[in-house]
Each structure stands twice: as C-alpha cells, then as structure tokens.
C-alpha positions in Angstrom: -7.7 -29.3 27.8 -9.3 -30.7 24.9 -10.8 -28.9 22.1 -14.3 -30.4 22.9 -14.2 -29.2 26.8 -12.7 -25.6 26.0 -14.3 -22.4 24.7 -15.4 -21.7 21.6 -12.0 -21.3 19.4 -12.5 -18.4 17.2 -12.1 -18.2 13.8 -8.3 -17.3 13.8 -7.6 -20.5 16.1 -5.7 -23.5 14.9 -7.8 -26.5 15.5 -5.4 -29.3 14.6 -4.6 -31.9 17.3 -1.8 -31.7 19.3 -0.4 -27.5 19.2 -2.2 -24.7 21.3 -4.1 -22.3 19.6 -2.7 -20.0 17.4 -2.9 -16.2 18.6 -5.0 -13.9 16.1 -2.0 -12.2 14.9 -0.1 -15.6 14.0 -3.5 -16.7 12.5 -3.8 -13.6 10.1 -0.1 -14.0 9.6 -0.8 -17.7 8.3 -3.8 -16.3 6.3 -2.4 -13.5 4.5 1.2 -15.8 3.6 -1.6 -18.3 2.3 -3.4 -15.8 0.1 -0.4 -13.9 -1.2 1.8 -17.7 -2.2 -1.3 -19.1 -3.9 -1.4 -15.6 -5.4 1.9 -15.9 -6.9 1.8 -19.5 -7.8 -1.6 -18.9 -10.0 0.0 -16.2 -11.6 3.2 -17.8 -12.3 1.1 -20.1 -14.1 -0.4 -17.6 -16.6 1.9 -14.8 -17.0 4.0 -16.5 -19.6 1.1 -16.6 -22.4 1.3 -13.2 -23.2 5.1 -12.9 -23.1 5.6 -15.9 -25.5 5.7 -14.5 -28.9 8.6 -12.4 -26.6 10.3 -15.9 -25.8 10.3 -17.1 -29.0 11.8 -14.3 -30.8 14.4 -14.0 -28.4 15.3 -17.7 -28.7 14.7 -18.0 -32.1 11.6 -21.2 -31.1 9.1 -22.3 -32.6 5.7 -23.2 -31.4 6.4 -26.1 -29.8 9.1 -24.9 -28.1 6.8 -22.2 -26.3 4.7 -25.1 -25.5 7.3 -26.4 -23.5 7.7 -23.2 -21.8 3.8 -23.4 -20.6 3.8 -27.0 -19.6 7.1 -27.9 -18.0 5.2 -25.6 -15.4 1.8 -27.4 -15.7 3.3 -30.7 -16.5 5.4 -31.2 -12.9 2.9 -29.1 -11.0 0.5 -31.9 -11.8 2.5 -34.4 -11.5 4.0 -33.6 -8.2 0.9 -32.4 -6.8 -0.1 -36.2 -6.0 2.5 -36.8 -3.6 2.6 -32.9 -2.3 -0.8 -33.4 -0.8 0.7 -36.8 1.3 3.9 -35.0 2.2 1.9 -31.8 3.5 -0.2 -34.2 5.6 2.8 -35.9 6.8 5.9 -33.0 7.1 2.9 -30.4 8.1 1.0 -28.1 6.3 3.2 -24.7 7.1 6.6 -26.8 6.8 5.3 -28.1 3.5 4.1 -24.5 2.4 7.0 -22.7 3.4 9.7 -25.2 1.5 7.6 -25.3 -1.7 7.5 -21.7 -1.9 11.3 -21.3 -1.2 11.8 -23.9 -4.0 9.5 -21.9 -6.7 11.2 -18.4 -5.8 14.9 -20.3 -6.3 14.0 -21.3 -9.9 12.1 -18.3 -10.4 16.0 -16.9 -9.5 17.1 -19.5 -12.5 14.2 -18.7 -14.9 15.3 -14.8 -15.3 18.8 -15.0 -16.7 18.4 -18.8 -19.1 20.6 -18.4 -21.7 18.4 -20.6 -24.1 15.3 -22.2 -24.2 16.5 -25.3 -22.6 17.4 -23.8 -19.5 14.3 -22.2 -19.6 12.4 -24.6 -19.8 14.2 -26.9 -17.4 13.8 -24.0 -14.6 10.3 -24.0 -14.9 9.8 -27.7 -14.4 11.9 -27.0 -11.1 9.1 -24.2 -10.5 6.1 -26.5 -10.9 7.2 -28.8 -8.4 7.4 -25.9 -5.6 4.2 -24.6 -7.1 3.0 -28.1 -6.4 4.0 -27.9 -2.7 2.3 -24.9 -1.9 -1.3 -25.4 -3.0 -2.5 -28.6 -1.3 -0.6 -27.4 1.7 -2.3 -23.9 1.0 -5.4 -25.8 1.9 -4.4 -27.9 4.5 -3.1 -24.9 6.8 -6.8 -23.1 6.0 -8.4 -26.0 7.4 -6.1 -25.8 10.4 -6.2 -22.4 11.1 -10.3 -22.1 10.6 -11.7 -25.0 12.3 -15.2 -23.3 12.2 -17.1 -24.2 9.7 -18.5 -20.4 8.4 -15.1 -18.8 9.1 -13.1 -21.8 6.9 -15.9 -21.4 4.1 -15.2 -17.7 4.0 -11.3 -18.3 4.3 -11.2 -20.6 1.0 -13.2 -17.9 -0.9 -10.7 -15.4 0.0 -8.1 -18.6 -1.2 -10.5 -19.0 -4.3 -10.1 -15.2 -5.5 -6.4 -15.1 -4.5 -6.1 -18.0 -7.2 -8.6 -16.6 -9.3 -7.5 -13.5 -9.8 -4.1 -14.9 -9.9 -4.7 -17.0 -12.7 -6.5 -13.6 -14.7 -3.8 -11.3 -13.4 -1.2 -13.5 -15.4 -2.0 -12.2 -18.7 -2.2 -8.8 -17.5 1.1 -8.5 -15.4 2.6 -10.5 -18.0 2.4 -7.8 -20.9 3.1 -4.4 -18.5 6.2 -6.3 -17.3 6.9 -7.7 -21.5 7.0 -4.1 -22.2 10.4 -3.8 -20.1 11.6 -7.1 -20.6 10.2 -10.3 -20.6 12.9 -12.2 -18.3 11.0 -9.5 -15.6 8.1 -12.1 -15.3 10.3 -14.4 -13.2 12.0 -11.7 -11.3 9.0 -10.2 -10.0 8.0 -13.5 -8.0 11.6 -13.1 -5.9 10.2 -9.9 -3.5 7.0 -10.9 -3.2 7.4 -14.9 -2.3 10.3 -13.5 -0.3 7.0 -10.9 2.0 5.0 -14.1 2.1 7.7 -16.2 3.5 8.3 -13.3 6.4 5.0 -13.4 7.0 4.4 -17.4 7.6 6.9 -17.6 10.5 4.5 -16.1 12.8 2.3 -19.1 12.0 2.1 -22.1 14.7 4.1 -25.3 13.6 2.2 -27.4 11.8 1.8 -31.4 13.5 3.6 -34.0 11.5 2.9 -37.6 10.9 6.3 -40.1 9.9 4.9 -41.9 7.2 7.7 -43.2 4.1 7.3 -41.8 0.8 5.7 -43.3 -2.1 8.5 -43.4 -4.7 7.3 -45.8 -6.9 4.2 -44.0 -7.1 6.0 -40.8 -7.5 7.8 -41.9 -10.1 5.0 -43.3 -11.8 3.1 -40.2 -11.8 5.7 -38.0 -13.2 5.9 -40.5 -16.2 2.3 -41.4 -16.5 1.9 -37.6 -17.3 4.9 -36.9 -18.8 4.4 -39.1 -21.4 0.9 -38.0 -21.7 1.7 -34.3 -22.5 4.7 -35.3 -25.1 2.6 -37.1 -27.0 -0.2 -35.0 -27.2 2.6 -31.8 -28.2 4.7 -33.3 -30.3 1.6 -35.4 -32.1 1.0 -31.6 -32.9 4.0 -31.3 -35.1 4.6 -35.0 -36.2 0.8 -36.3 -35.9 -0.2 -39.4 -33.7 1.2 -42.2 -35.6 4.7 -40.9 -34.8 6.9 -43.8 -33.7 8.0 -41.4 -30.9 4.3 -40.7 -30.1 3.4 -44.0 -30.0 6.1 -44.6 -27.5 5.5 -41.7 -25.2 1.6 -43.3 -25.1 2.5 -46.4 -24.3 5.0 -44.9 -21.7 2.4 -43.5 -20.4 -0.2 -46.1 -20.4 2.4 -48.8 -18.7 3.2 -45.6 -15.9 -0.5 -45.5 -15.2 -0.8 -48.6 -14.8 2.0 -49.1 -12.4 0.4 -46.2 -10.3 -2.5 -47.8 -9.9 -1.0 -50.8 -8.8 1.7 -49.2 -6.6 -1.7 -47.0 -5.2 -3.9 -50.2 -4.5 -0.8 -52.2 -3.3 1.7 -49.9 -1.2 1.7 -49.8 2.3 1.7 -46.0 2.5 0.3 -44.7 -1.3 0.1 -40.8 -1.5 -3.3 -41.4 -3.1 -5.1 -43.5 -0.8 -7.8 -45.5 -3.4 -10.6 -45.7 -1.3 -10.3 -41.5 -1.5 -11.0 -41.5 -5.0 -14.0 -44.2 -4.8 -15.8 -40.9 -3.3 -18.2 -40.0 -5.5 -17.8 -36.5 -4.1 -13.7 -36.9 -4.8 -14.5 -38.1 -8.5 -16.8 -35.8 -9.6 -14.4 -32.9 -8.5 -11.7 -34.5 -10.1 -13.9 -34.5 -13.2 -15.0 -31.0 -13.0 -11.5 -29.5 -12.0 -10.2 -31.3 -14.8 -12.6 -29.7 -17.2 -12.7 -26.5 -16.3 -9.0 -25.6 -16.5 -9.0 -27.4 -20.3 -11.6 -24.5 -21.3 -9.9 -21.9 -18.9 -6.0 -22.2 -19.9 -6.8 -23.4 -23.2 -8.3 -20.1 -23.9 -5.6 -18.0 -22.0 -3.3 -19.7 -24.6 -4.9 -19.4 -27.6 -6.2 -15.7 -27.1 -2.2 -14.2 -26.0 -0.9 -15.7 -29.6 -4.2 -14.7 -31.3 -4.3 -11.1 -30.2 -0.8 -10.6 -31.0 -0.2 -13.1 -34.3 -3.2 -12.0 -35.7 -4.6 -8.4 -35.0 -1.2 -7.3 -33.9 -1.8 -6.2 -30.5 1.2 -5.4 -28.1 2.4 -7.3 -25.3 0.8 -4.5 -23.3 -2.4 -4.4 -25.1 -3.0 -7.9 -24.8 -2.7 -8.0 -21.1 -4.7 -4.8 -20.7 -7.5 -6.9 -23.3 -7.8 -10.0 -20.2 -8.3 -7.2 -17.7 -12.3 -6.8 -17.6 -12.5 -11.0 -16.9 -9.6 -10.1 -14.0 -12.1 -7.7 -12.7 -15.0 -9.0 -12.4 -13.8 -13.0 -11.6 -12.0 -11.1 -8.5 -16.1 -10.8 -7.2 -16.5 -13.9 -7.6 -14.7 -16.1 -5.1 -16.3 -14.2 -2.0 -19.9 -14.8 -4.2 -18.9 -18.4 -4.0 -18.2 -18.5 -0.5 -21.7 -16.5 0.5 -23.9 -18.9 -1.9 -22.0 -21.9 -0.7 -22.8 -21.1 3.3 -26.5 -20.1 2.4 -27.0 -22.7 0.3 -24.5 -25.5 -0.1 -21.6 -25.9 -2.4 -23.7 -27.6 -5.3 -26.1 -24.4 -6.6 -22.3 -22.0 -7.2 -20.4 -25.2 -8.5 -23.3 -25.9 -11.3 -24.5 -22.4 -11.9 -20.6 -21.7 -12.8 -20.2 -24.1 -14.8 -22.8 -23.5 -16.9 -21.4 -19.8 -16.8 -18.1 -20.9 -18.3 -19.6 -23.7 -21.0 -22.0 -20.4 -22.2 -19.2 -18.4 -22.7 -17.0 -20.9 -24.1 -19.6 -22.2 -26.3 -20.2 -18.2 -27.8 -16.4 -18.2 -28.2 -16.1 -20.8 -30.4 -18.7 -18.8 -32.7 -16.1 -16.1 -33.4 -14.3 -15.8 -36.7 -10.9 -15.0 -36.9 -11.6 -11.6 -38.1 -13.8 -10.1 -35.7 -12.9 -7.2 -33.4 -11.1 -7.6 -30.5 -13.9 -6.0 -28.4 -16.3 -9.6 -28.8 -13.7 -11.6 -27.6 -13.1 -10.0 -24.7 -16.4 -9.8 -23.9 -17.0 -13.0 -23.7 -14.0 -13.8 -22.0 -16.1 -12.5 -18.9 -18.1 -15.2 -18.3 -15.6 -18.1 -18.7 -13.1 -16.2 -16.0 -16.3 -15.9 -13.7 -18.1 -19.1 -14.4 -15.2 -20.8 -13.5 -13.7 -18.8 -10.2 -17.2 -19.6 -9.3 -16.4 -22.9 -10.0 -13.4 -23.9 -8.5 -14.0 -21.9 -5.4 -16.8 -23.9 -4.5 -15.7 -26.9 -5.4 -12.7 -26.8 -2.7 -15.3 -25.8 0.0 -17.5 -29.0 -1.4 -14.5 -31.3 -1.8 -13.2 -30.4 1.7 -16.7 -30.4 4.0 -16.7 -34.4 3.1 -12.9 -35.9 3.6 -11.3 -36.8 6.7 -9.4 -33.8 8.3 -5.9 -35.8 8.2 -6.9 -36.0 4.2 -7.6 -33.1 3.1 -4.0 -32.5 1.9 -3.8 -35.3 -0.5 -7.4 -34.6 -1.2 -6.4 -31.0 -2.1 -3.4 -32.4 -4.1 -5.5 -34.7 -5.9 -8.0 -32.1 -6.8 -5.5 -29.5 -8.2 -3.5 -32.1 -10.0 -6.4 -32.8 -12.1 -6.9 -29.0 -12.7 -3.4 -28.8 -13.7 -3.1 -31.9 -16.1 -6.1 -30.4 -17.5 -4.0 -26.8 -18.1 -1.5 -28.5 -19.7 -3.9 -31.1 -22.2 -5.3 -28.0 -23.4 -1.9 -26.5 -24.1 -0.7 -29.1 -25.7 -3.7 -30.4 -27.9 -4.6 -26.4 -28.6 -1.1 -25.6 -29.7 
C-alpha cells in the first residue's frame, strides 16, 4: 500500500520509498545511534583545543604544528563532506552512517598511540573523512525516519543540541581527560562509537540509488581546500608572499576552478549546481560558514589563552567552557519550538545576532582581564549560534527535494567546517 492511501505513519515511521515502516523500537534505535554519533563527531572536533599545549610539549611542536593537529580534522571533514552527502543519498543513509562511524572510531584506534606528530596528524585526517560520512547521512536518516513534519522539526533539535553540546563539551572533556593523559581524548571515542554502532542495526535498511562517483570532483575538492588552509597556516609563519604560499593559492584557485567545471559538466556531480542557485541553499551556506569562523576560532584562541597566558590547567580550562556547554544544551530544543511556532527565520536571525553581540564584546577584552569576563561572554556566542545552526538545518531541509537532502546536508556542513578550519588557521 502506498504511503498516501495508508494510515497516518507516526512519528517513529520511516517514510522513504520503497522499505516498510520501521517499528518504534528500530526507529528510537535509529534516533538515539543518530544523536550519540553526531555527539561524538562534534566533540572529536573540539576536544583537542584544550589538550594542545599537552601535544606540543610532548612532541616538542610548535604552533603551527598544533594547527595541523586542529585542521587535518576540519580540513578532510570539509572536504569530504561534498561528496558524503551524494554517497549517503546513493549507498543509503544508515549504510553511509554506519561505515563513516566505523572509519572515525578505527583512526581514533590510530590517533591514541602516534609516536610523533606526523602520525598524529595523518590519523586525524583519516578521522575527518569518517566524521564527514556521518553527518550528512545523520540528517538524511532523520528525515527518513520522521516523515512528519512537527516530529522531524523536533528530531533535528534533538540533532542540533547533540552537535551543540558536542561541539561545547570538547573543551571540557578534553581537559578532565588531559589531566590523565592527553592520548585519552582519542580513546574515549572507541566505547562509545562502538554503543552507537550496536544500536543502528536495529534500524531499517536504508534504499540505495547506483549512481558513479564523482572523482574528479572529489579530487578537486580535497585540493581546492587543501590548498586553501596551507596557505592561510603557513602564510602565518612565512607571510603571504611566500613562494610556497603563492603556490598552495594558486593550487587552490586552479582546484576550484576545476570543481566547478567538473560540477556544471559531469553527468553525475555530488554537488548538483542548480542546488546551490537556491537562494535558501546560499544563504545557509553563507551563514554556516560564518558562524563556525566566530565559534571555533574562539574555541582555539581561548584553550591557548587560558593556559599560555593566565596559566590555567588543562582541567581548569575545560571546567572555564562549561557555563556556554550548559546553557547552549537549552538551546537546540528552543530552536526547534520557535522554528514550528514560527518558522525557521525568527531563531536563525535572533541567534545570530546573539553570537555577533557576544563576539563583538569579546573582542573588547584586554589580555589582562580576569578569566571570569571571558567566560561570561563566551555564553552568548555558544547559544547564539546552537540557535543558529539548529535552525538553519530545519530551514535548509523544509525546502530541498527529499532524494537531496544528503548532499544538501553535506554541502551545508562542509561550509561550517571549512569555516572551522579558516579560523584556525588565519587565528593561529
């Protein structure tokens, strides 16, 4: 029977084409191995600030070498996040979820024991592209599992905080587990990617579509991007008229360029154009891409800057991020209320302007002012932005095709990411 001449699904029902509907169990199942991956990817992707002043003694590195360390992460889980939103839409959403988390927790395996930065560093570029798997298939098997509108908008806000809080955990897991040891940061994700895994094979199949990879624009991507975050580290050290600057630019520039092409050209692109002629998809893209400069840039710069200047512990430094955890944990289900009541658009302005206020008072703050004023004002860029972001995704989602909203989801976070990593590398 089809799904427009049987009853009402409820909200724990799969609605994609093609499978029966999923039992309640097997949908909570789905939900919670949703929440508690993107919960581990989004903290993965903060918890190393705090522990890097750790990293670098231990390997003797300096501060471009710790950038690294941040943005071989951020750098391939942008990157890979283009073509991770096509290959969820075309393996299915809970096979693409489940391999890209088995992926992260195996270099997660390999991050632990590195005997030097290198290996390090190499690890967590294998870790951003599982991290890139999981999210835009993360939303992709929402949208599956809640087909009604109300119970999917309340779904992603539940998504939203899991990444939120996540992303403002990092910090603060990232110092208790420094006080033991620091190669304890990439342990931890073994156990609990390893519960979330358990959990997902209670989830119904997800329906495929055999479509050929993009691997020129793949390829592209990666060195588009790559390029793009070399130069702006290493400009850093050795300023922008470096010659190897000036060539990881222009690597970058021709990369781009091919993309584009390859995108507007290819039979099968992983980042159809038309998507992005949305104005809806561009000014997400825009605004995701914005936020996480102001977000992860200040993550960064506040774990070396409680530590290298007022000397706060590991610990301390976590425990100093906690109040912004707190209260940006409120703020996805806030999100998801507003944006049923009253559309997306009221939550995804009103945090912005949350986060540019607090940012903006930041920026005021001399160098020796107690610790106490930057926290406090850490509060409202944490908030302002899991406001943010979790509307956004409810916004972005509500107005592309259902066999897009993988690569839409992909494109989305890709920005967010490639924004992380800018703001490492131009902050550091």
């Amino acid at each position: 029977m089809s799904a427009s001449m049987s009853a009402p699904a409820s909200p724990l029902q799969v609605g994609a084409a093609g499978l029966p509907p999923q039992s309640r169990a097997g949908g909570r199942m789905a939900l919670a191995a949703v929440l508690l991956g993107f919960f581990t990817i989004m903290v993965d992707a903060m918890i190393v600030n705090v522990a890097l002043p750790s990293i670098g003694r231990g390997f003797g590195s300096g501060m471009t070498g710790l950038q690294w360390v941040v943005d071989g992460y951020t750098l391939t889980f942008a990157a890979f996040l283009l073509s991770a939103g096509a290959i969820s839409d075309r393996v299915g959403a809970r096979q693409a979820f489940a391999g890209g988390l088995a992926l992260f927790v195996a270099a997660s395996a390999a991050c632990g024991p590195a005997p030097d930065l290198g290996v390090l560093v190499a690890a967590r570029l294998v870790q951003g592209v599982g991290a890139a798997m999981v999210v835009p298939s993360s939303l992709a098997l929402l949208r599956e599992t809640f087909p009604d509108p109300a119970a999917r908008a309340k779904a992603i806000g539940l998504w939203g905080v899991s990444g939120s809080v996540g992303s403002a955990a990092g910090p603060v897991a990232g110092g208790l587990l420094t006080t033991v040891d620091w190669r304890m940061i990439f342990f931890v994700n073994l156990p609990v990617g390893a519960v979330a895994l358990a959990l997902l094979k209670r989830a119904q199949p997800s329906p495929r579509r055999a479509v050929p990879f993009d691997w020129t624009g793949q390829v592209a991507a990666v060195a588009a991007l790559g390029g793009l975050t070399y130069a702006a580290i290493e400009a850093g050290a050795d300023g922008f008229g470096a010659a190897r600057v000036l060539i990881a630019l222009a690597v970058a520039v021709v990369a781009a360029v091919v993309y584009l092409v390859a995108q507007a050209r290819g039979r099968y692109p992983m980042t159809p154009l038309p998507l992005l002629r949305s104005r809806t998809m561009s000014l997400s893209v825009a605004i995701g891409f914005a936020l996480n400069i102001g977000f992860y840039g200040m993550i960064f710069l506040l774990g070396l800057y409680f530590q290298q200047v007022h000397g706060l512990s590991a610990l301390a430094t976590g425990v100093a991020f906690l109040p912004m955890t707190v209260l940006t944990s409120f703020m996805g289900p806030v999100a998801a209320r507003l944006t049923t009541r009253f559309g997306a658009r009221i939550p995804v302005i009103a945090g912005q302007c949350l986060m540019v206020l607090g940012l903006l008072a930041m920026v005021t703050v001399s160098a020796g002012a107690p610790v106490w004023l930057s926290v406090v004002l850490m509060v409202p860029v944490g908030a302002g932005g899991a406001m943010a972001v979790t509307a956004l995704t409810a916004l972005l989602l509500e107005n592309v095709p259902a066999e897009r909203a993988g690569v839409a989801g992909g494109v989305l976070n890709a920005a967010r990411q490639l924004g992380g990593a800018l703001a490492v590398a131009a902050f550091g």
